[in-house]
N, C-alpha and C positions, 0 to 999 in steps of 0.2 A: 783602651777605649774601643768599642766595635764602632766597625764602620754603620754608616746607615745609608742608602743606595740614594740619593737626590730622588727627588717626582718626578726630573725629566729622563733618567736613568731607567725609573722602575715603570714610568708610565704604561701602559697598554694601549696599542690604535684601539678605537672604537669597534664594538663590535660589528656594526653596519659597516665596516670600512672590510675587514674579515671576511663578513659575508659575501660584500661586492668579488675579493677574491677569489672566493671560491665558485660565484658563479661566471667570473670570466673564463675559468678552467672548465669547468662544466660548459658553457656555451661557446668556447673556442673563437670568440673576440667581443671585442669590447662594443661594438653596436650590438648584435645580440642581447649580450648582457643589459644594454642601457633599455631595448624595448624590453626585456620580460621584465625589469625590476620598476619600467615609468620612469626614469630618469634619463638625464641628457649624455649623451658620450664626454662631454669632461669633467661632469661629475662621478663617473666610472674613474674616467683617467684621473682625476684628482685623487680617488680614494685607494686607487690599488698605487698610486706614486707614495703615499701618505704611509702605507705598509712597507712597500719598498728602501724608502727612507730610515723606517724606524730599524728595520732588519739590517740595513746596511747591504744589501744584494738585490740581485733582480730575478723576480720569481718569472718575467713571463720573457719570450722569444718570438719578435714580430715576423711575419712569413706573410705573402703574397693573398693567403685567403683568410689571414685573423691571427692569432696568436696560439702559442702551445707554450705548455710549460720548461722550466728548466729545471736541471735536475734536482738542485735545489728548491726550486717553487714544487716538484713533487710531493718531495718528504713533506714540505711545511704544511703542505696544502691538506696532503692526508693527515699527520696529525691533528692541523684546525678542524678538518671534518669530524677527528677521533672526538674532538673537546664538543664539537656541538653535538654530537650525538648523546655524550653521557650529561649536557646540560637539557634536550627532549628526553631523555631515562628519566629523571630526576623531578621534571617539571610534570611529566603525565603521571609519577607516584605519588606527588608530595600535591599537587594541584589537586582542590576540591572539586568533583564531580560535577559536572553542569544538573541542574537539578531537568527531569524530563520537560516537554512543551509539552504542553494543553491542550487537547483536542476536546472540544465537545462537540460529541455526536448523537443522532436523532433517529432511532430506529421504530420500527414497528416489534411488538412482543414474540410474533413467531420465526421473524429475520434474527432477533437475538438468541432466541433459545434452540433454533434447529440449524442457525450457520455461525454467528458471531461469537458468541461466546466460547466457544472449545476452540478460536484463535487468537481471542483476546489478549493473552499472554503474552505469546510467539508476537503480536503485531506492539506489544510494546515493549518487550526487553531488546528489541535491535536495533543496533544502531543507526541514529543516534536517538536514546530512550526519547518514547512517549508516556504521556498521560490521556488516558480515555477515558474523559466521563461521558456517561451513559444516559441518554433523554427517554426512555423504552415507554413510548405512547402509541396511539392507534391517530393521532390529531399531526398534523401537520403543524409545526413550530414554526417559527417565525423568523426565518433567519436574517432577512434584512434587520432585526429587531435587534440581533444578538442572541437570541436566546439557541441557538447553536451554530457549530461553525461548518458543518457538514449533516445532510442527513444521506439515509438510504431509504431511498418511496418506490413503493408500488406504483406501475397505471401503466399512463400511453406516453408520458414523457413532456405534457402540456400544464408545466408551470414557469408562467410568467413572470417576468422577474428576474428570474435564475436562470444561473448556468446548470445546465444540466448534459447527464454523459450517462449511454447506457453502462449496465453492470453484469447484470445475470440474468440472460434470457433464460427460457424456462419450456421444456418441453412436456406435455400431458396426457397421463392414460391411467385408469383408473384401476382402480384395488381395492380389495376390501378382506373378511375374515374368510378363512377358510371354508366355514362349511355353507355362508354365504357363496363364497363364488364354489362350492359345487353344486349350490342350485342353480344358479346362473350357465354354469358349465350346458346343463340338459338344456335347458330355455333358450342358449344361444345357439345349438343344435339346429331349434328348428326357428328361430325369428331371427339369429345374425343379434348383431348389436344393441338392436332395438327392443331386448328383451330386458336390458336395461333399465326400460322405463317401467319395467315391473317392479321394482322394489326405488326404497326411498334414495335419493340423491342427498349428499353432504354437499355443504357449500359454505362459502363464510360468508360474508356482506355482499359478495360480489357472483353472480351468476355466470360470469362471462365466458370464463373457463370452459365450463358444460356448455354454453351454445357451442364455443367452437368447436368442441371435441363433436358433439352432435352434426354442427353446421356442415363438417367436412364430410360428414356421410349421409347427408342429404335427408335429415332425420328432422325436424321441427322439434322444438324445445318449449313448452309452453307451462309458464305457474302452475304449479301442482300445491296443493293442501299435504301432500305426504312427504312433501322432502323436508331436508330437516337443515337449518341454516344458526350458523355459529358464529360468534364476531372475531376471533380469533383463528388461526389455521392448524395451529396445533392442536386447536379441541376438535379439529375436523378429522384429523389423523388419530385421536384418541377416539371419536364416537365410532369411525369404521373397524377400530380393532375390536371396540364393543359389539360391532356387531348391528349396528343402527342402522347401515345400509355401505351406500359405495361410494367412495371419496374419489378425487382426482390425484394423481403421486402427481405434483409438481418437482423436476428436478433441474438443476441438481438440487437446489433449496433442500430438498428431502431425502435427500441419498445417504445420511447418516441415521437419520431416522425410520427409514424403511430396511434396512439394513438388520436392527435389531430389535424390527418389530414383527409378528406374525403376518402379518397385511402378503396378499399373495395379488399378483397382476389377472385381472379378467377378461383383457383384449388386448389386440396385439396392434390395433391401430392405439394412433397417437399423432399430437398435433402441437405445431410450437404454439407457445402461448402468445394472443395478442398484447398482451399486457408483459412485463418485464420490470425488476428493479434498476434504478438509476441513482446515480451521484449528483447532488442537488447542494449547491452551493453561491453566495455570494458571486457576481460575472466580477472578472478580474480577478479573482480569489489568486494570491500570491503569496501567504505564508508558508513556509517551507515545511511545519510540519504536519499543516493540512494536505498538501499536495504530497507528504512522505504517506502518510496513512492512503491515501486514497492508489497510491504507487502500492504499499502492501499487501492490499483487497484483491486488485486486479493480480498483480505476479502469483500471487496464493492461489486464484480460481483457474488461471494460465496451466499451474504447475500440476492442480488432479485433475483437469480438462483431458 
């Protein structure tokens, strides 16, 4: 007849009881161990007595500043570590993937198409996965509302309500087609900058840009009937390659797109922009993977800065 080993024989200490073992060896006494794990010191000493017991020996060696192993408590300790190690192998294979967190965010159309989008990817296959969906309007969303959990806005940084945090400030000097600015080239010869006001000006909704770039060379800026105004910023960048007149290069915003566009620079002044894009969120906002996204944006602008 084969033996069969009793439950109290084959039993196994707990594995919390293991654990507590190995991190009194790892933290070299038993109060340590009791603050990292939140537990009381004899409830440490109960659990490593509890192993000791069941082994029949004594894994630890008490000394003046905490405890160290014994030779015995080496071997066993490193083996237990061998076992939890191939029990985390096993559990990160066989364990279903956490499905990504949800990010919904609120951009304007030319922020999506001249920065966001060609990092889109990269900001959500890393760990630990996101999900970005995408609000791409010209309106400000409602995020006390819900209806996004993050935006990115243009202006001066004066929305109420919200928390807000600069992003991408934005430095300005204008460009336009080639054989535009070799007229420009002769005309600034003999008028300087101001010759500028000779041909039409691009602009989107917002003129502000052009005052300033103007304002700091002491140039007045005043409604013209010939400048030509776009509600989006990338049709501003598409009409000066046409050739419609002379846009502002907002960068970096536009540093991939002037890059591998014809657009050539007309002055070599240039001015930071009063206005800048911002992180615009819920005050208190503490989801972790709104604040991971918002961590990606910034370290990514840090890294081609």
């Amino acid at each position: 007849m084969a033996h069969t080993s009793s439950p109290a024989s084959s039993a196994r200490p707990p594995l919390a009881s293991l654990e507590t073992v190995c991190a009194v060896a790892r933290e070299g006494s038993f109060l340590a161990a009791a603050e990292a794990a939140g537990l009381t010191h004899g409830a440490i000493s109960r659990r490593v007595a509890a192993v000791e017991n069941w082994l029949g020996m004594t894994l630890f060696e008490r000394h003046a500043r905490g405890v160290r192993l014994t030779p015995d408590g080496q071997r066993f300790v490193g083996r237990i570590e061998q076992a939890f190690g191939i029990i985390d192998s096993a559990a990160d294979q066989w364990r279903s993937p956490r499905s990504p967190q949800l990010v919904k965010l609120s951009v304007v159309p030319a922020f999506a198409k001249l920065w966001f989008f060609e990092r889109q990817a990269a900001f959500e296959s890393a760990a630990p996965a996101l999900r970005i969906q995408l609000d791409i309007d010209h309106r400000n969303v409602d995020i006390a509302g819900g209806e996004a959990d993050l935006a990115i806005r243009y202006g001066r940084g004066s929305w109420r309500q919200l928390e807000v945090k600069p992003f991408l400030p934005e430095t300005l000097y204008p460009v336009a087609h080639p054989s535009l600015a070799a007229r420009l080239a002769k005309q600034r010869h003999k008028h300087g900058d101001a010759a500028l006001l000779d041909v039409p000006l691009l602009h989107d909704s917002d003129v502000t840009g052009w005052r300033a770039w103007f304002g700091a060379l002491a140039i007045p800026l005043k409604p013209r009937a010939q400048d030509r105004r776009f509600e989006d910023y990338t049709l501003v960048l598409a009409a000066a390659e046409a050739g419609l007149g002379v846009a502002l290069a907002r960068v970096p915003l536009a540093d991939a797109y002037l890059q591998k566009s014809g657009l050539v620079r007309v002055s070599r002044h240039e001015v930071a922009s009063p206005l800048t894009y911002y992180f615009v969120h819920a005050k208190g906002e503490s989801r972790p993977e709104v604040l991971t996204l918002i961590d990606r944006m910034q370290v990514d602008q840090q890294d081609r800065s």
